[in-house]
PDB file of N, CA, C and O in Angstrom:
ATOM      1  N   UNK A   1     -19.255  16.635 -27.880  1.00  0.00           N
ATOM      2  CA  UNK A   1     -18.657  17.960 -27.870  1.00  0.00           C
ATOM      3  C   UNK A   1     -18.468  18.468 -26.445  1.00  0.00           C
ATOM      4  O   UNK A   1     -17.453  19.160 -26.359  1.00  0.00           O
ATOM      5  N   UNK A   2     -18.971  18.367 -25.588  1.00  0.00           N
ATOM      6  CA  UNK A   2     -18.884  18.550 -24.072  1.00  0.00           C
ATOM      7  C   UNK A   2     -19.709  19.798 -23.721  1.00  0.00           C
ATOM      8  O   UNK A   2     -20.570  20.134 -24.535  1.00  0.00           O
ATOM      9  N   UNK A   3     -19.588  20.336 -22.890  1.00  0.00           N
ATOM     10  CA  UNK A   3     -20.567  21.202 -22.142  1.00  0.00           C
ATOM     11  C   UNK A   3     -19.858  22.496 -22.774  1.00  0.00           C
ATOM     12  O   UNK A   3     -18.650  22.378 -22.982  1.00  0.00           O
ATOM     13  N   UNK A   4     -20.612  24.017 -23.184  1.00  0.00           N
ATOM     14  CA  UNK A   4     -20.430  24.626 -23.680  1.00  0.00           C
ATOM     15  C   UNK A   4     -19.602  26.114 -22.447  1.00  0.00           C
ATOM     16  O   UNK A   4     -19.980  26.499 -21.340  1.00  0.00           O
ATOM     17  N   UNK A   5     -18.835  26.408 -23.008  1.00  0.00           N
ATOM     18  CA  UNK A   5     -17.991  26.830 -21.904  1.00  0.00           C
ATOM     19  C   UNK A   5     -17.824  28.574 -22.772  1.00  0.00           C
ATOM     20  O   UNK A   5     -17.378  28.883 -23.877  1.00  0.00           O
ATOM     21  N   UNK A   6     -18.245  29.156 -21.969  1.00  0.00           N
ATOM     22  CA  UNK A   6     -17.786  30.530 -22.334  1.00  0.00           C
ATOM     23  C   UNK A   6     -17.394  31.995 -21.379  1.00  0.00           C
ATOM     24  O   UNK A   6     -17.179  31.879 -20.172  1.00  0.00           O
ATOM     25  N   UNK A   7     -17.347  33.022 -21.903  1.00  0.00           N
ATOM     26  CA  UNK A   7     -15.980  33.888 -20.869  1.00  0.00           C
ATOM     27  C   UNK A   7     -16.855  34.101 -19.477  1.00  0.00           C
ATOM     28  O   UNK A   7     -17.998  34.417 -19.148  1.00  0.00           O
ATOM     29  N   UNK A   8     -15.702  33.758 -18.921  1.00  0.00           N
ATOM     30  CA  UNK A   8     -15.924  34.232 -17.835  1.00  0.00           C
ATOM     31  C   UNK A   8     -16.126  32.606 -16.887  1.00  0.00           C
ATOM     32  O   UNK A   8     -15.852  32.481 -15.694  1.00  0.00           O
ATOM     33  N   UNK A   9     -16.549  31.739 -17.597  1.00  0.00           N
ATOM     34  CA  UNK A   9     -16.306  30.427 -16.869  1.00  0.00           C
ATOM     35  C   UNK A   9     -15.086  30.144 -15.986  1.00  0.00           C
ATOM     36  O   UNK A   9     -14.023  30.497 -16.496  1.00  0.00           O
ATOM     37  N   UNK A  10     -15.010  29.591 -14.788  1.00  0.00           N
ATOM     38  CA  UNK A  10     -13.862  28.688 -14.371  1.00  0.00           C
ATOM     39  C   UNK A  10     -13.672  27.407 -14.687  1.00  0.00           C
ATOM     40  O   UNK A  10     -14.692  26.765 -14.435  1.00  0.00           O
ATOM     41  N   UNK A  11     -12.591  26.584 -15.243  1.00  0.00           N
ATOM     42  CA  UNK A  11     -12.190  26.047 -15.699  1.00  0.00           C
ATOM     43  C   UNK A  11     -11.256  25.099 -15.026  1.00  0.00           C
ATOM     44  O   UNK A  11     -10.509  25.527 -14.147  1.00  0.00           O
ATOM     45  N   UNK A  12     -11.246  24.046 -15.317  1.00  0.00           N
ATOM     46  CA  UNK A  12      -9.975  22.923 -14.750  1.00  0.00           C
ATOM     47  C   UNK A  12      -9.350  22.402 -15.755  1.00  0.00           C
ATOM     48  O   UNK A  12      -9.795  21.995 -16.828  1.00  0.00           O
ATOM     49  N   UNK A  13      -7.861  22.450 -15.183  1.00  0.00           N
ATOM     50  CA  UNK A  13      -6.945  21.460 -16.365  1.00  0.00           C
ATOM     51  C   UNK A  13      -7.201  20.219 -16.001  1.00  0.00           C
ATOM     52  O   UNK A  13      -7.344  19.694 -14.896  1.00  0.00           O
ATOM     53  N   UNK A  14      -7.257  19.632 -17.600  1.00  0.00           N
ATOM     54  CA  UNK A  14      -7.117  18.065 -17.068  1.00  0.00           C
ATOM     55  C   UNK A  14      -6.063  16.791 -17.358  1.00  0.00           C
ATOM     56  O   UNK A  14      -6.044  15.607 -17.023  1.00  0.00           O
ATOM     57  N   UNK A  15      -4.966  17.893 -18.371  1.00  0.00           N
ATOM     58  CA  UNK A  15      -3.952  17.059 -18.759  1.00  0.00           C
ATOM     59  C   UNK A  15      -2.331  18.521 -18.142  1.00  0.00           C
ATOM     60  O   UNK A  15      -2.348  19.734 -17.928  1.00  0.00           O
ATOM     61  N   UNK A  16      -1.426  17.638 -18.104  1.00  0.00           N
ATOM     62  CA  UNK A  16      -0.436  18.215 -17.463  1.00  0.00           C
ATOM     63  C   UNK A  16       0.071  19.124 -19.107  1.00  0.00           C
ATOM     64  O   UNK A  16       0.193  18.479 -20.148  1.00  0.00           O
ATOM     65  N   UNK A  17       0.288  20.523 -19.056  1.00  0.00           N
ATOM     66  CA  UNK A  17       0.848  20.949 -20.277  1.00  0.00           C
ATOM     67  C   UNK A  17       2.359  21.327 -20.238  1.00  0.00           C
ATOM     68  O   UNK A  17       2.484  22.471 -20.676  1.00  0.00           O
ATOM     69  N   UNK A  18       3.589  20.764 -19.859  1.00  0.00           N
ATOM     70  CA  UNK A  18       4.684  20.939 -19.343  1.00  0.00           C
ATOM     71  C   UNK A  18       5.576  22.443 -20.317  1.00  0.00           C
ATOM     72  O   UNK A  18       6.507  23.175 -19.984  1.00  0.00           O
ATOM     73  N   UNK A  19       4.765  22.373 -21.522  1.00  0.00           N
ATOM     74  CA  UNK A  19       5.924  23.276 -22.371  1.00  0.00           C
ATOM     75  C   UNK A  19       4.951  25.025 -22.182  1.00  0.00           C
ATOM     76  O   UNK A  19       5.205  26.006 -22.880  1.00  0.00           O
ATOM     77  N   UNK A  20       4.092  24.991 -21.303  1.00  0.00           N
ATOM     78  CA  UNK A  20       3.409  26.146 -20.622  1.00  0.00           C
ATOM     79  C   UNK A  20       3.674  26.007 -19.324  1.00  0.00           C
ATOM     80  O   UNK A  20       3.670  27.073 -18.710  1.00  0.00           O
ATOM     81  N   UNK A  21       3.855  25.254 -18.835  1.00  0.00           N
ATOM     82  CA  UNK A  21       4.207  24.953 -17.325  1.00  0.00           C
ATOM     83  C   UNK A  21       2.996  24.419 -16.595  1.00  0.00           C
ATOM     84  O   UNK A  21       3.168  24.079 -15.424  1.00  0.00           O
ATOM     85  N   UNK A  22       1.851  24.307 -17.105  1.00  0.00           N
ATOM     86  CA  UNK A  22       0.601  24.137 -16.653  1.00  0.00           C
ATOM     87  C   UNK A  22       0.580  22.478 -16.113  1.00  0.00           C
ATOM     88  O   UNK A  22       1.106  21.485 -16.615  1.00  0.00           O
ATOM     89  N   UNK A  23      -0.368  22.657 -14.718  1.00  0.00           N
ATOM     90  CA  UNK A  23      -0.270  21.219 -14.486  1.00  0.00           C
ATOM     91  C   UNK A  23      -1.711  20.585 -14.460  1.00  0.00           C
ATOM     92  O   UNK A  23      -2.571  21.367 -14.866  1.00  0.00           O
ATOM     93  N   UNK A  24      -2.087  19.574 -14.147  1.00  0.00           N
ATOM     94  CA  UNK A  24      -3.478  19.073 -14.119  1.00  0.00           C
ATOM     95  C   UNK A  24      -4.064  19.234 -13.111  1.00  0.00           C
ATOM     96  O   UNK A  24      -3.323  19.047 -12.146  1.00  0.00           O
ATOM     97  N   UNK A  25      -5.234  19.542 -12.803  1.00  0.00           N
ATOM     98  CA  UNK A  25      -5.896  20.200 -11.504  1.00  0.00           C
ATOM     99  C   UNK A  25      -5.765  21.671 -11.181  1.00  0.00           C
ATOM    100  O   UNK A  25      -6.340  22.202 -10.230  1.00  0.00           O
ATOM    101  N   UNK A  26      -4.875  22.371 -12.135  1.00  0.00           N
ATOM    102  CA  UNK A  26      -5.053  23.768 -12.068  1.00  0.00           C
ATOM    103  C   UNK A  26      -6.293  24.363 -12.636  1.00  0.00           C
ATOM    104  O   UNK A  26      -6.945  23.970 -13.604  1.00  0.00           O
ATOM    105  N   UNK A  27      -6.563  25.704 -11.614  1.00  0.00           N
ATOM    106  CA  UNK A  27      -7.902  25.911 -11.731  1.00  0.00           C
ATOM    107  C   UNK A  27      -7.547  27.767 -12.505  1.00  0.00           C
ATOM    108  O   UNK A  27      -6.910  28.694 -12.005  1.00  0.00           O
ATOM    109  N   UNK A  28      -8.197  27.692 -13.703  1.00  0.00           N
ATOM    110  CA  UNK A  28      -8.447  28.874 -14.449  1.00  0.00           C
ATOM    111  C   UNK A  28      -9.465  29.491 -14.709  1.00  0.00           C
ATOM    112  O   UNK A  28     -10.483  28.817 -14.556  1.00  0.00           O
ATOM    113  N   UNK A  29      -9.676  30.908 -15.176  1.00  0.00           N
ATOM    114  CA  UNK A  29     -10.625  31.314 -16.257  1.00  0.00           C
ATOM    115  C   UNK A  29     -10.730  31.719 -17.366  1.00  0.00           C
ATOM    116  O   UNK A  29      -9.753  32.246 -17.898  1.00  0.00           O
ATOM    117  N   UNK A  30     -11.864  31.602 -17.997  1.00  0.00           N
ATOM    118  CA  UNK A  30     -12.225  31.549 -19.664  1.00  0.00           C
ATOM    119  C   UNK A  30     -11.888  33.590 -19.758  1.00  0.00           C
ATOM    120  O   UNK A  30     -12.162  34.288 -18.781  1.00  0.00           O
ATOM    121  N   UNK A  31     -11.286  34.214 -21.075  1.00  0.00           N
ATOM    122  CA  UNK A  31     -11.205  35.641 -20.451  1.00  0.00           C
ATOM    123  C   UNK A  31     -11.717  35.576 -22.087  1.00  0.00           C
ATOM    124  O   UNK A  31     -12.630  36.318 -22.451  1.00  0.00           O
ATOM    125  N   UNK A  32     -11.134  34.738 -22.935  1.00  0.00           N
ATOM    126  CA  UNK A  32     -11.710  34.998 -24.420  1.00  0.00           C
ATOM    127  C   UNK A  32     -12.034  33.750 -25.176  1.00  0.00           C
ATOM    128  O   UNK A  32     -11.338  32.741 -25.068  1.00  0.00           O
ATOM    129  N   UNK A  33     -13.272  33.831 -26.073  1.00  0.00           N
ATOM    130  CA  UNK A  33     -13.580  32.683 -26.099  1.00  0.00           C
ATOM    131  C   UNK A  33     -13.453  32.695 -28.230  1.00  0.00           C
ATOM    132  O   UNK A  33     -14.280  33.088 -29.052  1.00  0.00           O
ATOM    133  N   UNK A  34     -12.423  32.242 -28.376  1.00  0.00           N
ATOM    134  CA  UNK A  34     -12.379  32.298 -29.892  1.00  0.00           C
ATOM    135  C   UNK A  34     -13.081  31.426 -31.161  1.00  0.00           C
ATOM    136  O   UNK A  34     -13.463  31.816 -32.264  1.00  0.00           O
ATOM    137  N   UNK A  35     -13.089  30.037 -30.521  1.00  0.00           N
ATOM    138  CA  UNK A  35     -13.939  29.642 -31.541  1.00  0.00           C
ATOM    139  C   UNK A  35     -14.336  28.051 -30.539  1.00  0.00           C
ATOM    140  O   UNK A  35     -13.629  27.896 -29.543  1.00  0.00           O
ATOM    141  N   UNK A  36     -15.238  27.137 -30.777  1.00  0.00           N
ATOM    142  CA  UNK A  36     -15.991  25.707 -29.981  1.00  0.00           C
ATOM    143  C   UNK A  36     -14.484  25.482 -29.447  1.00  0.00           C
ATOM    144  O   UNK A  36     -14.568  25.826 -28.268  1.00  0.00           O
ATOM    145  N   UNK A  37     -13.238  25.114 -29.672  1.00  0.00           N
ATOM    146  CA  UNK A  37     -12.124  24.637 -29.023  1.00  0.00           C
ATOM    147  C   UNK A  37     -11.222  25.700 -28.567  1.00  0.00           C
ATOM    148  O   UNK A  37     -10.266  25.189 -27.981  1.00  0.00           O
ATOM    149  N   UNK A  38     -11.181  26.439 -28.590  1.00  0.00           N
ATOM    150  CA  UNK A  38      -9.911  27.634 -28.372  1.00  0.00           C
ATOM    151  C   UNK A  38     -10.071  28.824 -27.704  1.00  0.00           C
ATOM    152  O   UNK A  38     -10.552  29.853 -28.179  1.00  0.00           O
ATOM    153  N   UNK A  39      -9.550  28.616 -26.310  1.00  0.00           N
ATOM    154  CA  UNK A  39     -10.028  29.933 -25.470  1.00  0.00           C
ATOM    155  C   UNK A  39      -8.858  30.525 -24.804  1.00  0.00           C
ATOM    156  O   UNK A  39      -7.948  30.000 -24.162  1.00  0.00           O
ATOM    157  N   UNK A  40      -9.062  31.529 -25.059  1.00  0.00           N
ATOM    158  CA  UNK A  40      -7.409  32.305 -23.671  1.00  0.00           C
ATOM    159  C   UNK A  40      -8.202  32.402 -22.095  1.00  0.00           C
ATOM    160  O   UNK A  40      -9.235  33.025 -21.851  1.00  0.00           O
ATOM    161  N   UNK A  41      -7.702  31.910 -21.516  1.00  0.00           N
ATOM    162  CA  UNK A  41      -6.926  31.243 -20.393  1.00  0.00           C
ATOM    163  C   UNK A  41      -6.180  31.780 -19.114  1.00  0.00           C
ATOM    164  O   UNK A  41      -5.032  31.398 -18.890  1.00  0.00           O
ATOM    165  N   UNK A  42      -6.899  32.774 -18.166  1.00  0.00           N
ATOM    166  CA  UNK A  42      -5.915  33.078 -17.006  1.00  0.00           C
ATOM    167  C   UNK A  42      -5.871  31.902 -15.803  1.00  0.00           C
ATOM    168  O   UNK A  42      -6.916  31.484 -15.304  1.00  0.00           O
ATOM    169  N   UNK A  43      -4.413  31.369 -15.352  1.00  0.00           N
ATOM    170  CA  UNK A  43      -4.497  30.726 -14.187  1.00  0.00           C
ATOM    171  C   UNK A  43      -3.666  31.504 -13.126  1.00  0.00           C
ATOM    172  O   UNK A  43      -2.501  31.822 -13.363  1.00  0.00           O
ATOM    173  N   UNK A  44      -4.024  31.679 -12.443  1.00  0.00           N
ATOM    174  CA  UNK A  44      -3.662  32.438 -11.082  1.00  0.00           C
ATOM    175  C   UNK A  44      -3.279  31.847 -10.116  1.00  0.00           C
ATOM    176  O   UNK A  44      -3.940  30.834  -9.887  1.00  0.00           O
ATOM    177  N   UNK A  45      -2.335  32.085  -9.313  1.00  0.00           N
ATOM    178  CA  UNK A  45      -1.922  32.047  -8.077  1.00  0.00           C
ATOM    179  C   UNK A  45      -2.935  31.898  -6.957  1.00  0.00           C
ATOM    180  O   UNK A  45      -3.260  33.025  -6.583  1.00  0.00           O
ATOM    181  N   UNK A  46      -3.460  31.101  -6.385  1.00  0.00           N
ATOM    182  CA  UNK A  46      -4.430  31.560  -5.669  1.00  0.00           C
ATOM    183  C   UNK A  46      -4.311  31.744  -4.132  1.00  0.00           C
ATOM    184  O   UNK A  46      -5.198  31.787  -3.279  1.00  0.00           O
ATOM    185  N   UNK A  47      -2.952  31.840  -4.022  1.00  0.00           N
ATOM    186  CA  UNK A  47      -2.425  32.550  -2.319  1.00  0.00           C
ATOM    187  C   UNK A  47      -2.372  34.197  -2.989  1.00  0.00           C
ATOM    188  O   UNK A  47      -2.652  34.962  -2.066  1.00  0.00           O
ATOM    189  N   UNK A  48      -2.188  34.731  -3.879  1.00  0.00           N
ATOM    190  CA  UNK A  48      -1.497  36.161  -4.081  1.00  0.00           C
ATOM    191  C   UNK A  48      -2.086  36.503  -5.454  1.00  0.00           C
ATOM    192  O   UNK A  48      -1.770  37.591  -5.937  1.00  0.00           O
ATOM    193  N   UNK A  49      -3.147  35.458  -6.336  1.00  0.00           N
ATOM    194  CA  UNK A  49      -3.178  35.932  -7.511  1.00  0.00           C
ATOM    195  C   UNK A  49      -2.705  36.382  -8.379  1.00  0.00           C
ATOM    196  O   UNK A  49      -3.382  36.881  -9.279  1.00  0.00           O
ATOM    197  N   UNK A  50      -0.717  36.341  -8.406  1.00  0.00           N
ATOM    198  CA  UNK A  50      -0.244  37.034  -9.492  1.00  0.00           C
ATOM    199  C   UNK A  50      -0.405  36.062 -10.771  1.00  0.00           C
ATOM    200  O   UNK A  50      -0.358  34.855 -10.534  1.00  0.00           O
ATOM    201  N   UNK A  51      -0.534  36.354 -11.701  1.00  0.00           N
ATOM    202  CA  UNK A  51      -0.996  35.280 -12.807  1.00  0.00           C
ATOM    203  C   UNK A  51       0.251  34.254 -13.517  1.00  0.00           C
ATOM    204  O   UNK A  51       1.236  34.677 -14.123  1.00  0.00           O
ATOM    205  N   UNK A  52       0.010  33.221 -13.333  1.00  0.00           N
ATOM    206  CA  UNK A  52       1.042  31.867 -13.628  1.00  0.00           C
ATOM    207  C   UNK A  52       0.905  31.673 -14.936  1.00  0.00           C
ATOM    208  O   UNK A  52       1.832  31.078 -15.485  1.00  0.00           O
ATOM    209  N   UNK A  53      -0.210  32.092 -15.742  1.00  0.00           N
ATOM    210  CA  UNK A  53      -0.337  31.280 -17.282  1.00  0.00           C
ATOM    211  C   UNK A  53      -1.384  32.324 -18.191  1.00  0.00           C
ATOM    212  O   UNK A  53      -2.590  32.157 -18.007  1.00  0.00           O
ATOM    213  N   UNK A  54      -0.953  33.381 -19.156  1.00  0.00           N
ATOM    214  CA  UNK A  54      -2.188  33.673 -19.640  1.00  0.00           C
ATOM    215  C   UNK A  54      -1.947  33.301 -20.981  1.00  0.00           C
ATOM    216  O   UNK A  54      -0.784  33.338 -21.382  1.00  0.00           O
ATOM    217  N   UNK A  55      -3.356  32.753 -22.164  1.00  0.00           N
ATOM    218  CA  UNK A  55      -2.780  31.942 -23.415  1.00  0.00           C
ATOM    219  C   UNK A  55      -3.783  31.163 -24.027  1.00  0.00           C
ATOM    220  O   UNK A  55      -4.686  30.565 -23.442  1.00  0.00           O
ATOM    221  N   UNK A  56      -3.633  31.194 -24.893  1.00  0.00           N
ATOM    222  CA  UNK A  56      -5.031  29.956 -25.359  1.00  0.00           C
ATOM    223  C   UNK A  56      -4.632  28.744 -25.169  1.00  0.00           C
ATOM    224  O   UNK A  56      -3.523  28.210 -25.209  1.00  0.00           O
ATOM    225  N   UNK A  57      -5.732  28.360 -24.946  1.00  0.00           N
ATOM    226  CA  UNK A  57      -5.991  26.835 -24.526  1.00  0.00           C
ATOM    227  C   UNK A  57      -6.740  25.912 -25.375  1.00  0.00           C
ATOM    228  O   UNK A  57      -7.821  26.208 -25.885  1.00  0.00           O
ATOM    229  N   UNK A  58      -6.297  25.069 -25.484  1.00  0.00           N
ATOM    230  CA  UNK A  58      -7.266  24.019 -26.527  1.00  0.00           C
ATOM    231  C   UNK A  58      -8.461  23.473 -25.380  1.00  0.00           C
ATOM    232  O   UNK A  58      -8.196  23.427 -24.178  1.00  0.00           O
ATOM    233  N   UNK A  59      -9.524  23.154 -25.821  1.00  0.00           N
ATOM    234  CA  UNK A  59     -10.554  22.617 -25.193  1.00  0.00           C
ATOM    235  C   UNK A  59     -10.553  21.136 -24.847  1.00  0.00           C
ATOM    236  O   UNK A  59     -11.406  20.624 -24.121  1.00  0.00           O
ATOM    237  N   UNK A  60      -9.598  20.514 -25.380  1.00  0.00           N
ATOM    238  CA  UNK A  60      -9.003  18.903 -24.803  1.00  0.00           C
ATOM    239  C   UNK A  60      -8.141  19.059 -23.568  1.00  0.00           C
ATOM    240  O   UNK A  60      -7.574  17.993 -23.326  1.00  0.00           O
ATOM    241  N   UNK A  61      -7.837  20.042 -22.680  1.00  0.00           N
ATOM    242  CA  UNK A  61      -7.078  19.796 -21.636  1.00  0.00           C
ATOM    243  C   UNK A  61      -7.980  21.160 -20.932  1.00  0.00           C
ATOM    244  O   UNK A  61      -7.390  22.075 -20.358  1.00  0.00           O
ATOM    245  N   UNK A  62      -9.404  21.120 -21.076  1.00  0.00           N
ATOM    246  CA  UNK A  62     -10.320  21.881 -19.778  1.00  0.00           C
ATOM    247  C   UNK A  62     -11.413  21.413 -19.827  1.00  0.00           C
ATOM    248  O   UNK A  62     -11.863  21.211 -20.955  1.00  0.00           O
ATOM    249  N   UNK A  63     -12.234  21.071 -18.675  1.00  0.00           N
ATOM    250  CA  UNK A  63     -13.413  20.683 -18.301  1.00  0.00           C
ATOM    251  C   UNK A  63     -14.056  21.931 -17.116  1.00  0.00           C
ATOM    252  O   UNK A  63     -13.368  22.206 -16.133  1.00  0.00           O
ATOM    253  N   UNK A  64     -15.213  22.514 -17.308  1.00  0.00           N
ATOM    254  CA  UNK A  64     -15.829  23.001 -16.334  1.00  0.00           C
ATOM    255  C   UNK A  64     -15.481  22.591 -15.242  1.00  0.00           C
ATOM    256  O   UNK A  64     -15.383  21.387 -15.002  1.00  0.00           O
ATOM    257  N   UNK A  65     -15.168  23.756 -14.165  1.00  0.00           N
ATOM    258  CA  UNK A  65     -14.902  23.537 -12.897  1.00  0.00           C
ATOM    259  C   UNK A  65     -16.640  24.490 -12.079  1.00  0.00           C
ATOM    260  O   UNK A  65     -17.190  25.539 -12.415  1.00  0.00           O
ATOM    261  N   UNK A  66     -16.940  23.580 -11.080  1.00  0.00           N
ATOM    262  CA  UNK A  66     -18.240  24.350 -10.746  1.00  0.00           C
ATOM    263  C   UNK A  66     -18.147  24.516  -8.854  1.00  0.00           C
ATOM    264  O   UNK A  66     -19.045  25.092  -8.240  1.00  0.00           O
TER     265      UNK A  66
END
Protein backbone atom coordinates (compact mmCIF):
# COMPACT_ATOMS: atom_id res chain seq x y z
CA UNK A 1 0.00 0.00 0.00
CA UNK A 2 2.87 2.54 0.35
CA UNK A 3 3.53 5.09 2.93
CA UNK A 4 0.48 6.84 4.25
CA UNK A 5 0.19 10.31 2.89
CA UNK A 6 -2.11 12.92 4.24
CA UNK A 7 -3.08 16.88 3.94
CA UNK A 8 -0.78 18.89 3.95
CA UNK A 9 2.06 16.44 2.71
CA UNK A 10 4.38 17.35 -0.30
CA UNK A 11 4.21 15.14 -2.88
CA UNK A 12 6.02 14.05 -6.21
CA UNK A 13 4.68 13.01 -9.53
CA UNK A 14 5.88 9.99 -10.75
CA UNK A 15 4.20 9.29 -14.00
CA UNK A 16 3.78 12.04 -16.76
CA UNK A 17 -0.26 12.92 -16.74
CA UNK A 18 -0.46 14.69 -20.26
CA UNK A 19 -4.45 15.13 -20.35
CA UNK A 20 -3.85 17.47 -16.92
CA UNK A 21 -0.73 18.71 -18.22
CA UNK A 22 1.15 17.31 -15.29
CA UNK A 23 4.64 16.06 -15.75
CA UNK A 24 6.86 13.61 -13.72
CA UNK A 25 9.04 15.17 -11.13
CA UNK A 26 6.54 17.81 -10.41
CA UNK A 27 6.45 18.70 -6.94
CA UNK A 28 2.84 19.21 -5.16
CA UNK A 29 0.66 19.31 -2.12
CA UNK A 30 -1.85 17.02 -0.48
CA UNK A 31 -4.85 19.99 0.30
CA UNK A 32 -7.65 17.08 0.59
CA UNK A 33 -7.37 13.77 1.39
CA UNK A 34 -10.59 11.70 0.23
CA UNK A 35 -10.19 8.25 0.60
CA UNK A 36 -6.37 5.50 0.81
CA UNK A 37 -6.02 6.50 -3.17
CA UNK A 38 -7.58 9.85 -3.97
CA UNK A 39 -6.35 13.20 -3.00
CA UNK A 40 -6.75 16.87 -4.45
CA UNK A 41 -3.64 18.10 -5.41
CA UNK A 42 -2.05 21.74 -5.67
CA UNK A 43 1.10 22.03 -8.00
CA UNK A 44 2.56 25.37 -8.14
CA UNK A 45 4.79 27.35 -9.96
CA UNK A 46 7.65 27.54 -7.94
CA UNK A 47 9.38 30.85 -9.44
CA UNK A 48 5.86 32.87 -8.76
CA UNK A 49 3.58 30.20 -7.23
CA UNK A 50 0.65 30.85 -9.40
CA UNK A 51 -0.98 27.39 -9.35
CA UNK A 52 -0.43 25.01 -12.59
CA UNK A 53 -2.78 22.04 -11.48
CA UNK A 54 -5.47 21.89 -8.75
CA UNK A 55 -7.53 18.24 -8.82
CA UNK A 56 -7.54 14.91 -7.54
CA UNK A 57 -5.01 12.72 -7.97
CA UNK A 58 -4.89 9.03 -7.92
CA UNK A 59 -2.24 7.67 -5.53
CA UNK A 60 -0.42 5.59 -8.49
CA UNK A 61 1.23 8.70 -9.95
CA UNK A 62 2.52 10.28 -6.19
CA UNK A 63 5.13 9.22 -3.90
CA UNK A 64 6.17 11.30 -0.80
CA UNK A 65 8.48 13.97 -1.51
CA UNK A 66 10.68 14.73 1.81
Amino acid sequence: MGAIMKQFDVVRITKDDPENGITKGQIGTILEVWDDKNFDVEISDSSNGITLFLGVLSRDILEPFN
